[in-house]
C-alpha positions in Angstrom: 12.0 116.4 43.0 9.9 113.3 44.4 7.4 114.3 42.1 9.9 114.0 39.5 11.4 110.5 40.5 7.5 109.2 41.1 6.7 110.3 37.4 10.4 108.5 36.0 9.5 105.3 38.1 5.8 105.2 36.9 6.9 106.0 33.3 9.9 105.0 31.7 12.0 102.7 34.8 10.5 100.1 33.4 11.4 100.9 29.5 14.9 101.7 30.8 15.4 98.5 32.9 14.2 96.3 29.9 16.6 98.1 27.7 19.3 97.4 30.4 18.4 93.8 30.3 18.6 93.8 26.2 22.3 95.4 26.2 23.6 92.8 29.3 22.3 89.9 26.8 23.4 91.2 23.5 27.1 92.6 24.7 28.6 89.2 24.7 27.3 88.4 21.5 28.5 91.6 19.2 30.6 89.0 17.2 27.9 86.8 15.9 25.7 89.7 16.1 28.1 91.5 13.7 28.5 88.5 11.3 24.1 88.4 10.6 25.2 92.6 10.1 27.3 91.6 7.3 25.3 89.4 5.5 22.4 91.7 5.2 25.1 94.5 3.7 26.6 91.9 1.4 23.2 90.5 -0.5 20.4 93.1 0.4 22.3 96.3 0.9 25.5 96.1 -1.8 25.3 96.2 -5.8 28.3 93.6 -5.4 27.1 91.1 -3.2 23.4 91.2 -5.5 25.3 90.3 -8.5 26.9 87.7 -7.7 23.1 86.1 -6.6 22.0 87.6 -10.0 24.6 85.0 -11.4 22.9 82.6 -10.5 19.3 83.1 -11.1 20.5 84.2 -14.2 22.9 81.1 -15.1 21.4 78.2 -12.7 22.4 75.8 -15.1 25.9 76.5 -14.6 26.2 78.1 -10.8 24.1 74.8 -9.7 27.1 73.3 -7.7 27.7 76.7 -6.0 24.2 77.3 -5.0 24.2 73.7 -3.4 27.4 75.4 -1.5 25.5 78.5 -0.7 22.9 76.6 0.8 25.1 74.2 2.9 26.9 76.9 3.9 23.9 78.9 4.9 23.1 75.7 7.2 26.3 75.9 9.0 26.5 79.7 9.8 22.9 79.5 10.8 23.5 76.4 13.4 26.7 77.4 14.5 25.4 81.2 15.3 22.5 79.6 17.2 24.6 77.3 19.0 27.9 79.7 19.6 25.2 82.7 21.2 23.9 80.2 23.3 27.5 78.6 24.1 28.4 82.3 25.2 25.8 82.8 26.9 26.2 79.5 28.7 29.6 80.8 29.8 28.2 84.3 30.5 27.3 85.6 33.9 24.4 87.9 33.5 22.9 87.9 36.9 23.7 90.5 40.2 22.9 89.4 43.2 20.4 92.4 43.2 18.5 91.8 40.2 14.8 91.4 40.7 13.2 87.7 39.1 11.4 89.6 36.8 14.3 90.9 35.1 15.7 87.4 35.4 12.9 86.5 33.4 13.1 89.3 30.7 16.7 88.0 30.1 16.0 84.8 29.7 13.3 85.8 26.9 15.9 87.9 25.3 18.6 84.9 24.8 15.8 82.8 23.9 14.7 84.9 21.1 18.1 86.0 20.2 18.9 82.5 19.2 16.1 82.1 17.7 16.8 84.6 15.3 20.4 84.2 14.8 19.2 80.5 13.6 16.9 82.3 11.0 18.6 85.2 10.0 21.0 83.9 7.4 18.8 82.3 5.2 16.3 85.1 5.4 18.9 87.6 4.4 20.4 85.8 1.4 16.5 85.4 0.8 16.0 88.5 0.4 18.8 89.3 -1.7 17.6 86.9 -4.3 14.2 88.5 -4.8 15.3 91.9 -4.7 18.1 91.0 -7.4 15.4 89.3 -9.3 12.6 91.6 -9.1 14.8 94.5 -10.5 16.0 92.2 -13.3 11.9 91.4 -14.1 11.9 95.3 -14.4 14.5 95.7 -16.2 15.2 98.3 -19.1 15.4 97.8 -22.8 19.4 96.7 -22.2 18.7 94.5 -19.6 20.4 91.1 -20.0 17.8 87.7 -21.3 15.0 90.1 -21.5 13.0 87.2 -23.4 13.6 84.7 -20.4 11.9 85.1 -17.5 14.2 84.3 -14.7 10.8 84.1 -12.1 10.4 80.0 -12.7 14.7 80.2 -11.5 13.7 82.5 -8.8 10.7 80.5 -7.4 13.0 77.3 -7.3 15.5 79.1 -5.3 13.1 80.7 -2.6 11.6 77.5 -2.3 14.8 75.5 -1.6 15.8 78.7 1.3 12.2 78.0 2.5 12.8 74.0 2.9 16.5 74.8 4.3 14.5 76.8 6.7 11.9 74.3 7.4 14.8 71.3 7.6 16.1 73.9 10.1 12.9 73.8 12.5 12.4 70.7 12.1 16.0 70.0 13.4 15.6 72.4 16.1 12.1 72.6 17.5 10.3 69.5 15.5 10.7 65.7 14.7 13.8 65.7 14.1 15.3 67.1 17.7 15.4 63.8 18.8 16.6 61.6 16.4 19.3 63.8 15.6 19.8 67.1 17.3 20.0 66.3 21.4 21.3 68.4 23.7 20.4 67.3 26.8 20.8 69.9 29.7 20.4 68.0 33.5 17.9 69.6 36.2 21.2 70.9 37.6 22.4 72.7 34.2 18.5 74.1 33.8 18.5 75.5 37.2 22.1 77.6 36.8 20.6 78.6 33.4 17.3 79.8 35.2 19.7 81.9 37.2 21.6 83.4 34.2 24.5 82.2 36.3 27.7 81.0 34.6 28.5 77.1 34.0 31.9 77.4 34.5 32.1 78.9 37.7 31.9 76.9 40.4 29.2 77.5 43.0 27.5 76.1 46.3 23.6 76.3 45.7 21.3 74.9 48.8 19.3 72.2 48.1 16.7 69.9 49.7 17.8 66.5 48.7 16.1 63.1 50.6 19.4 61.4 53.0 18.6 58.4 54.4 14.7 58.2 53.5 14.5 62.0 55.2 14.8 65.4 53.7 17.6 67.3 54.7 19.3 70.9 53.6 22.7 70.2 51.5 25.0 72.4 49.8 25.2 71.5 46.2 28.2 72.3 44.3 26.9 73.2 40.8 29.5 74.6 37.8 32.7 73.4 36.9 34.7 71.3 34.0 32.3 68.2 35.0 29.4 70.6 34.5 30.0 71.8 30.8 32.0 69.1 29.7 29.2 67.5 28.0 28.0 70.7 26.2 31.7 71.3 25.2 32.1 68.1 23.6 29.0 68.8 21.0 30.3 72.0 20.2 33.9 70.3 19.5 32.5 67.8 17.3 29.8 69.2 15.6 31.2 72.9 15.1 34.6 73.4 15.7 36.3 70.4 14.4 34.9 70.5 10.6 35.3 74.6 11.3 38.9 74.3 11.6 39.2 71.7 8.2 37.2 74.0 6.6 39.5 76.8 7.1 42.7 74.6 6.7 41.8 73.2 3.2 40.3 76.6 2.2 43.3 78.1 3.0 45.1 75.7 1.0 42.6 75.1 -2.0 44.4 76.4 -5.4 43.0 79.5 -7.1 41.6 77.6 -10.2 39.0 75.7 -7.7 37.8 78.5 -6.1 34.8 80.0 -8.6 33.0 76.2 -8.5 32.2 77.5 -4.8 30.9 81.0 -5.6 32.1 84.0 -3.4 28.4 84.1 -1.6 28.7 80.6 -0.3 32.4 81.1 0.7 31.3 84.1 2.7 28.8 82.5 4.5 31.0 79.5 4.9 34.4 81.6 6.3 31.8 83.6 8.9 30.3 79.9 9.9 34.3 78.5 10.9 35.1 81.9 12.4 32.3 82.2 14.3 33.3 78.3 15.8 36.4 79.5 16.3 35.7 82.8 18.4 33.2 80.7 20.7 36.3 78.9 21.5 38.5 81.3 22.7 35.9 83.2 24.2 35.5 79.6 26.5 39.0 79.5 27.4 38.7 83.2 28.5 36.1 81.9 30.7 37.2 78.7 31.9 40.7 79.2 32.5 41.9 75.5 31.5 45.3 75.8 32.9 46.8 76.3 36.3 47.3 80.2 36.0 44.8 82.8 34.1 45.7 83.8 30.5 43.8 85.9 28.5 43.8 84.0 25.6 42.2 87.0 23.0 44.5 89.7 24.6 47.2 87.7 23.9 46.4 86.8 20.1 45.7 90.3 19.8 48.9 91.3 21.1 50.7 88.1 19.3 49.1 90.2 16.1 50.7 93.8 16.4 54.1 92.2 17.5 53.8 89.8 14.3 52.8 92.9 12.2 56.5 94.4 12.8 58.3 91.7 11.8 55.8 90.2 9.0 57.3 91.2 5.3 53.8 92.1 4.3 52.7 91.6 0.9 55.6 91.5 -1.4 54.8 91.6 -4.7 55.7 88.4 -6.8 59.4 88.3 -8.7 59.8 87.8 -12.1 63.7 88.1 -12.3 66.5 90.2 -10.9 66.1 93.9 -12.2 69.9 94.1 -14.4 72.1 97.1 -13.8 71.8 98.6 -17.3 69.0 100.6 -17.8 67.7 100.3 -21.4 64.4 102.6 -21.2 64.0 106.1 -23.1 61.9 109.2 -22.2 59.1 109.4 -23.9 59.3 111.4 -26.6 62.1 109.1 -28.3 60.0 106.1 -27.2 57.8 107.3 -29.7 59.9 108.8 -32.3 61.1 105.3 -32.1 57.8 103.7 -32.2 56.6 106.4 -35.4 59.4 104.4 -37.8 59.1 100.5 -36.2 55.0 101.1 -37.2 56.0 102.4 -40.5 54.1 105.6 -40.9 54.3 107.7 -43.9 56.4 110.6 -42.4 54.9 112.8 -45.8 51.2 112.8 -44.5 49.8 113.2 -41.1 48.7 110.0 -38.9 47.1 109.5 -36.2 48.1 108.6 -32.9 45.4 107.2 -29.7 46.7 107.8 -26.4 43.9 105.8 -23.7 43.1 106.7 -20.3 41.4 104.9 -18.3 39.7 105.5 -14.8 39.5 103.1 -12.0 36.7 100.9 -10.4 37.8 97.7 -10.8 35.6 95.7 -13.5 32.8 98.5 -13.8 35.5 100.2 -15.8 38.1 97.6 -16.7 35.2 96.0 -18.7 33.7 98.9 -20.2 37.4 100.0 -21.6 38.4 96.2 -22.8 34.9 96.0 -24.5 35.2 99.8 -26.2 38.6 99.1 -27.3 37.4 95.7 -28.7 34.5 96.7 -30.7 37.0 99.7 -31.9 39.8 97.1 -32.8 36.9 94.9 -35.0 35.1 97.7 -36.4 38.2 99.4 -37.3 41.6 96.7 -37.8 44.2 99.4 -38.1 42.7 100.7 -34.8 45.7 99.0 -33.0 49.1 100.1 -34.8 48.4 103.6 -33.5 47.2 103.2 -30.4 50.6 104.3 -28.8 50.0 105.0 -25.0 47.5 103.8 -22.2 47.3 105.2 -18.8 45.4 103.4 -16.8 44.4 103.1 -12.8 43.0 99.9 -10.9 40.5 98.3 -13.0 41.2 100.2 -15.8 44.5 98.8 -15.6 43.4 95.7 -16.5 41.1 97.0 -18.9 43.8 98.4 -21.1 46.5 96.1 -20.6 44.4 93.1 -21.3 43.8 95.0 -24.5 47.2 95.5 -25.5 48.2 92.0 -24.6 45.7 90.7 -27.2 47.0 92.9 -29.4 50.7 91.3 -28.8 49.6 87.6 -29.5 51.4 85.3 -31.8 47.9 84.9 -33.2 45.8 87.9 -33.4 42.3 87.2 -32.5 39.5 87.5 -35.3 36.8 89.1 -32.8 38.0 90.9 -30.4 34.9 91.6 -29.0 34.1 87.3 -28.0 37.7 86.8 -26.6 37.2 90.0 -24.1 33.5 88.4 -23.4 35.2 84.8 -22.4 38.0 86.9 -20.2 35.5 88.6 -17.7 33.2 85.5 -17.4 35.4 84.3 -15.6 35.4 84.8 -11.8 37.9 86.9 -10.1 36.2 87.3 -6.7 35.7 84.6 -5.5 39.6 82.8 -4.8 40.3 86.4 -3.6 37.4 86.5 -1.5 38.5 83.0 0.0 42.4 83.9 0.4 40.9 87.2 2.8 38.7 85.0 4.5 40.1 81.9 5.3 43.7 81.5 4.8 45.0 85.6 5.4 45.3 84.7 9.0 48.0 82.5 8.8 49.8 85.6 7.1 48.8 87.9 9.9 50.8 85.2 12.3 53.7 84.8 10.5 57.2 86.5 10.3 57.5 85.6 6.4 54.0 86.1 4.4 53.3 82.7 2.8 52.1 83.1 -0.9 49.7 80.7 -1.5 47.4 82.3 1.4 47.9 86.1 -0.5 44.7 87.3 -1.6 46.5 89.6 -4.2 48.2 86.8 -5.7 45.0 84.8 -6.2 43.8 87.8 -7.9 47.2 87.9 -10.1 46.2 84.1 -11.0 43.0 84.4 -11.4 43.7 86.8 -14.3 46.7 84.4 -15.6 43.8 81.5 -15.5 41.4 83.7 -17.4 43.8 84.9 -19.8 45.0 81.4 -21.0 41.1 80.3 -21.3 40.1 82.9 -23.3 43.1 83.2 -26.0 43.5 79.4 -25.9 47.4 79.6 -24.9 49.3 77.9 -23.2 51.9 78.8 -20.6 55.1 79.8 -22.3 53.0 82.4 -24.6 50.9 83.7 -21.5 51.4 87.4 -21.6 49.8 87.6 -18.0 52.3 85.3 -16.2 55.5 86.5 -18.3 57.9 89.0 -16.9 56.7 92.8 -18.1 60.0 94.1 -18.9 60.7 91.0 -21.3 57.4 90.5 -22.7 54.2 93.1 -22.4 56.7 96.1 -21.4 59.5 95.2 -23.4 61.1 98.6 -24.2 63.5 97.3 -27.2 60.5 96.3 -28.9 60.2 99.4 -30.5 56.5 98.9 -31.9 54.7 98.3 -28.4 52.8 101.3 -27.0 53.6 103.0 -23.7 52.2 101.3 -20.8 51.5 104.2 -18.0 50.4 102.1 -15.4 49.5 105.1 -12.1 50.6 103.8 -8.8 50.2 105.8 -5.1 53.8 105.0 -2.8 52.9 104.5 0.3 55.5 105.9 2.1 56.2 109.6 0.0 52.0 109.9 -0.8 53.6 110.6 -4.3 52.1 109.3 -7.6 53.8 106.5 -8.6 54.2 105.2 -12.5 55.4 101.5 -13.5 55.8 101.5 -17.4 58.3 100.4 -19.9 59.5 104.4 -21.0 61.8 105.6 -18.6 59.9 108.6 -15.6 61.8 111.4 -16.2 61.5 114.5 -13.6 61.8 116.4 -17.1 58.6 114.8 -18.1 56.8 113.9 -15.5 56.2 116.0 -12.4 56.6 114.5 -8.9 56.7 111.0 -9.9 58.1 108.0 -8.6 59.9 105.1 -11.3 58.6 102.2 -9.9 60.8 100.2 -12.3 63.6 102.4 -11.6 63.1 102.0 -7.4 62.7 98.5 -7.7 65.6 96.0 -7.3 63.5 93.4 -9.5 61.1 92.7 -12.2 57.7 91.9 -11.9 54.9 89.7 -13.9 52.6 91.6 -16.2 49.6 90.2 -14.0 51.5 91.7 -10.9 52.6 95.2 -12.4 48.8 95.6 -13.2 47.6 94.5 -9.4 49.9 96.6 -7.9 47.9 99.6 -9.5 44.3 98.0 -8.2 45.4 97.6 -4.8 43.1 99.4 -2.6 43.7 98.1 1.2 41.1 97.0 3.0 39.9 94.7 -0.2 43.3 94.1 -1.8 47.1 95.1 0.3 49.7 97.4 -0.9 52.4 95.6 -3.0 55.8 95.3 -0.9 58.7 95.9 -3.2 62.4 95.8 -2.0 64.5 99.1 -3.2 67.2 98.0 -1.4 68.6 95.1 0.6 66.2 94.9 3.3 64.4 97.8 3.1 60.9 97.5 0.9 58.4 100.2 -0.2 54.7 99.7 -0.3 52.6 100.5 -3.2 48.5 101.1 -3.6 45.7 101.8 -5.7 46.6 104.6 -7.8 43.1 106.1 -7.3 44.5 107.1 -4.1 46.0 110.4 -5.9 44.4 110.3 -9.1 41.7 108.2 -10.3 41.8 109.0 -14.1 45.1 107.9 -15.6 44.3 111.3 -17.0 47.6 113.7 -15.5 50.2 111.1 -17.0 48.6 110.9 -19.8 48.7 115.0 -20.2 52.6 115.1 -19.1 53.0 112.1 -22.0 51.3 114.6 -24.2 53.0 117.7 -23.6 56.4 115.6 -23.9 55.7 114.2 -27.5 54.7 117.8 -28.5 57.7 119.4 -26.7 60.1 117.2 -27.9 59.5 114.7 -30.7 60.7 115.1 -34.1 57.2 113.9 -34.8 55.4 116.5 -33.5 53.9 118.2 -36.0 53.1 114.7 -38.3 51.2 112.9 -35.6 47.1 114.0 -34.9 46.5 113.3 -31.7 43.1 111.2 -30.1 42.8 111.0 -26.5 40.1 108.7 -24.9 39.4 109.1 -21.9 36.8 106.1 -20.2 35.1 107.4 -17.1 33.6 105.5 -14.2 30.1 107.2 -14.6 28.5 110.0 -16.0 29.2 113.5 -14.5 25.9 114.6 -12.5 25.7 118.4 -11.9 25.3 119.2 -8.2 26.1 121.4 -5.2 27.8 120.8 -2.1 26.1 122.4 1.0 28.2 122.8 4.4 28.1 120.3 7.0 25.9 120.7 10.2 26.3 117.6 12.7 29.9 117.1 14.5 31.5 119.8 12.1 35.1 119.1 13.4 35.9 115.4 13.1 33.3 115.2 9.9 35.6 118.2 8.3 38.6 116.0 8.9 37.2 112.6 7.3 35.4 114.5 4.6 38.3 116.7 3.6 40.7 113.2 3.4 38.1 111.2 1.4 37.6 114.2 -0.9 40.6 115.3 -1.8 41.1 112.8 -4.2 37.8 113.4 -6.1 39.4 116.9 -6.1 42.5 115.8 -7.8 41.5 113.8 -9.8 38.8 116.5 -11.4 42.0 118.8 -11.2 44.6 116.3 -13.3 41.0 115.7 -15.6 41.3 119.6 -16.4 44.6 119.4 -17.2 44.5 116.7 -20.0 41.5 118.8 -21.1 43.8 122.0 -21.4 46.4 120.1 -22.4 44.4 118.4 -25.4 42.7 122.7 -26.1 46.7 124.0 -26.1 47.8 120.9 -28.6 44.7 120.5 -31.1 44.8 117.1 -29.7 40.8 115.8 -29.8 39.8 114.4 -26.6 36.8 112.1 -26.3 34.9 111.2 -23.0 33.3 108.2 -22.7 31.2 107.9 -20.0 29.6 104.2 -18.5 25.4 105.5 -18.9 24.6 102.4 -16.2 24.6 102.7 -12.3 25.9 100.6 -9.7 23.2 98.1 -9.5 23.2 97.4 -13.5 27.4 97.1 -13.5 28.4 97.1 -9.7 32.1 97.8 -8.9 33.0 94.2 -8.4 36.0 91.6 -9.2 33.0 89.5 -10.8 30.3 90.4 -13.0 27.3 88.6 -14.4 26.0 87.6 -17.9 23.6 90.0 -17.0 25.9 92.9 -16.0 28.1 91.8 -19.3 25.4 91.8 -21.4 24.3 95.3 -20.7 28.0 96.7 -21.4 28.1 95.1 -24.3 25.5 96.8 -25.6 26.3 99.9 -24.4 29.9 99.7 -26.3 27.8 98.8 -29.6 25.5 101.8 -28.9 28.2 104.0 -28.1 30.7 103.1 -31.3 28.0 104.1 -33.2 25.8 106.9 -32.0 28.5 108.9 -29.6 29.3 112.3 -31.4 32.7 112.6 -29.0 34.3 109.4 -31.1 33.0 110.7 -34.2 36.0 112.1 -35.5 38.0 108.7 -34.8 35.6 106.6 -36.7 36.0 109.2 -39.3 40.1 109.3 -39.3 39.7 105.5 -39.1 37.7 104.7 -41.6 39.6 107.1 -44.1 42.6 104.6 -43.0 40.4 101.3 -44.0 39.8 102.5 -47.4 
């Protein structure tokens, strides 16, 4: 055994007590240490965050303004992480009264490097972001976006401004500059408490020899204390949290329109700068104690939070009117033996009929289906008058009901195809991104939620915003901002198709539908009527979010059934991520029931996220019982949804309705799943719709049935 110990001592004690040393230094620090985490998973790790840099190496011209924010905002996290690690540490006791000096000493180097690193790290990660982005643009394939311009010149300028951030950086820190500007000034006092890895805040009574009365004599210095770290507070309350907390209060209060000119990158970095300040803060007061009794100040806002969380009201979705007591929907199948005569058909000859599902993924899909549908609607003009239903979930929520709102203007558009362009050039990360990172607090800390700080509303406006620029309308003909059951979902206008829109309730696990033809147990199988639940009516732009609400990135919709009792309402992926089992029960209805039946040719498109890849799953073999319980809840929606997928398939087979797959050819890092997308990431569905109307033998007999109609 003492040969044993002798052999641990000579060995590995030493590796063991340096790793010790590491974990006492980096313990207090997990929040800023988490924060430099989180930007290398946004811009080096994720398809989303590397698009939205691709934006602008792609469209400097125009994302100048929010890569001067990027970089300033890369300044202040960098500063205030260097500062607030060493502010905690400061305020940290890390010593024993055991510990050997040179552990002492191998602490000391630890927090030194540590800071030097956080001080670094941001602008090497968003660094490396940009030339990974660009480098697989430089490589990119024949559908790559501005293939003819070489974006390296863009990419050189923008390294080169991180590298002179970086150098303005040292310079401020270690060179010139500390003086001038950058002084923090730590007394032989301070220094020697530091040396000691002692805290400033505590008071203590060091001896000293200090010279009384021309002789040296052995005194009891009192070292620690308010007087001590007063100083160092007031820098870090002028220079960091002061313009911390403006930032977050005219973030918070900023209006959605404003928002893209910033870029979601640089309000990222920004948000985790402030928050950073702010966590320092109440970390200090942990430490300090300011008052006359001790409070834990974090245990109490954390407790302040769950108490808050029973009485908050949530999320509720936004009102468009009072829901009226007469109900004025149909089922289905008279929808559309209604719809068959207010289009006109000639009831002697067949005529087709599209019914459009759509699969979520927010604009990876609702993109691809706006843009198919487009280059369908201006290849093909009569394309429109029979599309008669869409089923949709998340993004492909938006995808078809943007679609079908163009279709409903007062002044059809001549190209399609330009109009959808200009709608998902715009931005719709970035005010969401802001509302979650700045202003979402104040929610969390209130009993009413406030709706200028809801993230899902900025979404909801950010899709009004983009829908007025790109069909040139103005307010009172906005589609978007209009109540559904009035305008988009109207169900006395008899020559609107059927909007399916797939919900998840929270609080049964049951699908849920919102649509403008009445959810009929007949019809539909273990559904809940949103719009027959609900004691209101909501916005088009709302109806659509509350399907693409997937919690954490978006909350569940809140919607009132009854005086003071609300239901919550989530992605619709949750069940079922295809659209594709309404859109099968829809089916079966019509052929069940309409007088129609036997007239109407049926074409069923279905848009899938990606295409199918054949595989194999093999068992697990690492913590088998809690992996068996997380895989089996994350995978049982993949499973339902390839079961509902089936069923539309067999329900197409038992009908002779044609279905046609369309599958997105690109992966995650050419289209990422994203609330923005780049020219680039545009570009390259565009083409793919273009290739795909012409060369995919699934739509083949559409074009044919639609052509036969243009002639």
């Amino acid at each position: 055994m003492r040969n044993i110990k002798r052999f641990y001592r000579k060995h590995f004690s030493y590796l063991v007590d340096r790793l010790k040393d590491f974990g006492t230094v980096v313990r207090p620090l997990w929040i800023v240490l988490l924060f430099q985490l989180l930007i290398f998973a946004a811009f080096v790790l994720a398809p989303q965050g590397q698009d939205m840099l691709l934006s602008m190496v792609i469209n400097f011209d125009d994302h100048w303004f929010a890569f001067l924010w990027l970089l300033i905002s890369l300044f202040a996290l960098s500063t205030v992480s260097e500062f607030g690690s060493r502010l905690i540490i400061y305020f940290s006791d890390l010593t024993t009264h055991e510990l050997e000096p040179r552990r002492v000493r191998y602490r000391k180097v630890y927090q030194r490097s540590l800071s030097k690193i956080l001080l670094f790290a941001p602008v090497v990660f968003v660094a490396w972001g940009f030339i990974a982005t660009s480098l697989r643009l430089m490589k990119g394939s024949s559908i790559d976006a501005f293939q003819q311009k070489n974006p390296f010149f863009i990419l050189v300028i923008i390294v080169a401004a991180h590298l002179l951030l970086a150098f303005a950086i040292y310079q401020l820190y270690f060179g010139k500059l500390r003086k001038k500007i950058y002084v923090l000034a730590l007394n032989r006092w301070q220094k020697f408490v530091l040396s000691k890895l002692y805290s400033i805040s505590k008071i203590r009574l060091i001896p000293a020899v200090e010279v009384v009365e021309g002789k040296p004599q052995l005194v009891q210095v009192q070292v620690g204390g308010k007087y001590f770290f007063r100083p160092i507070l007031r820098r870090f309350h002028t220079t960091f949290l002061l313009p911390a907390v403006l930032f977050i209060v005219i973030f918070s209060f900023l209006p959605v329109k404003y928002f893209p000119s910033f870029g979601a990158a640089a309000i990222v970095c920004l948000s985790l700068a402030c928050w950073i300040a702010v966590y320092c803060w109440f970390d200090i007061l942990d430490k300090v104690q300011p008052l006359f009794i001790n409070i834990p100040y974090r245990l109490i806002m954390l407790i302040a939070l769950l108490l808050f969380s029973w009485y908050n009201h949530d999320h509720p979705a936004r009102i468009a009117a009072m829901k009226p007591k007469t109900e004025n929907r149909k089922p289905v199948q008279q929808y559309f033996d209604d719809w068959v005569e207010a289009k006109g058909f000639d009831k002697d000859s067949s005529f087709p009929v599209v019914f459009v599902s759509a699969e979520g993924g927010a604009l990876r899909t609702g993109c691809f289906t706006s843009m198919m549908l487009a280059q369908l609607q201006d290849s093909f003009p009569a394309f429109k008058n029979h599309v008669f239903c869409y089923s949709s979930v998340s993004g492909g929520s938006l995808g078809t009901n943007f679609f079908n709102a163009l279709t409903q203007l007062p002044v059809l558009p001549s190209d399609y195809a330009t109009v959808t362009r200009k709608f998902y050039e715009h931005d719709f990360l970035t005010a969401t991104t802001g509302k979650l990172v700045f202003s979402e607090l104040f929610n969390a800390y209130s009993p009413r939620m406030i709706s200028r700080f809801d993230r899902a509303t900025a979404l909801e406006k950010s899709w009004e915003y983009a829908f007025a620029d790109a069909t040139a309308t103005d307010a009172d003909s906005n589609l978007f901002t209009q109540n559904f059951s009035t305008g988009a979902g109207n169900p006395a206008a008899k020559d609107h198709a059927a909007l399916l829109i797939n919900i998840t309730e929270v609080e049964s696990g049951l699908r849920a539908i919102f649509s403008n033809v009445l959810i009929d147990p007949v019809n539909f199988n273990e559904v809940a009527d949103v719009q027959k639940k609900a004691r209101v009516q909501l916005p088009y732009s709302t109806a659509i979010s509350l399907s693409a609400r997937f919690p954490l990135a978006s909350p569940a919709g809140a919607i009132e059934w009854r005086e003071g009792f609300q239901l919550h309402y989530v992605d619709g992926g949750y069940y079922e991520n295809k659209g594709a089992q309404s859109a099968a029960e829809a089916l079966q209805a019509i052929k069940q029931f309409s007088k129609y039946k036997n007239k109407a040719e049926f074409y069923v498109i279905q848009f899938h996220f990606i295409e199918p890849t054949p595989g194999e799953f093999y068992g697990l073999r690492f913590l088998n019982e809690p992996r068996e319980i997380m895989k089996a809840m994350m995978n049982v929606q993949s499973g339902h949804t390839q079961f509902s997928y089936q069923e539309l398939f067999r329900m197409c087979k038992q009908n002779n309705a044609v279905l046609i797959p369309l599958y997105l050819p690109l992966d995650g890092h050419k289209v990422p799943m994203n609330w923005v997308l780049s020219d680039a990431a545009l570009t390259r569905l565009e083409t793919v719709c273009k290739t795909l109307l012409k060369t995919d033998k699934n739509l083949q007999p559409l074009r044919v049935r639609l052509q036969q109609l243009s002639e």
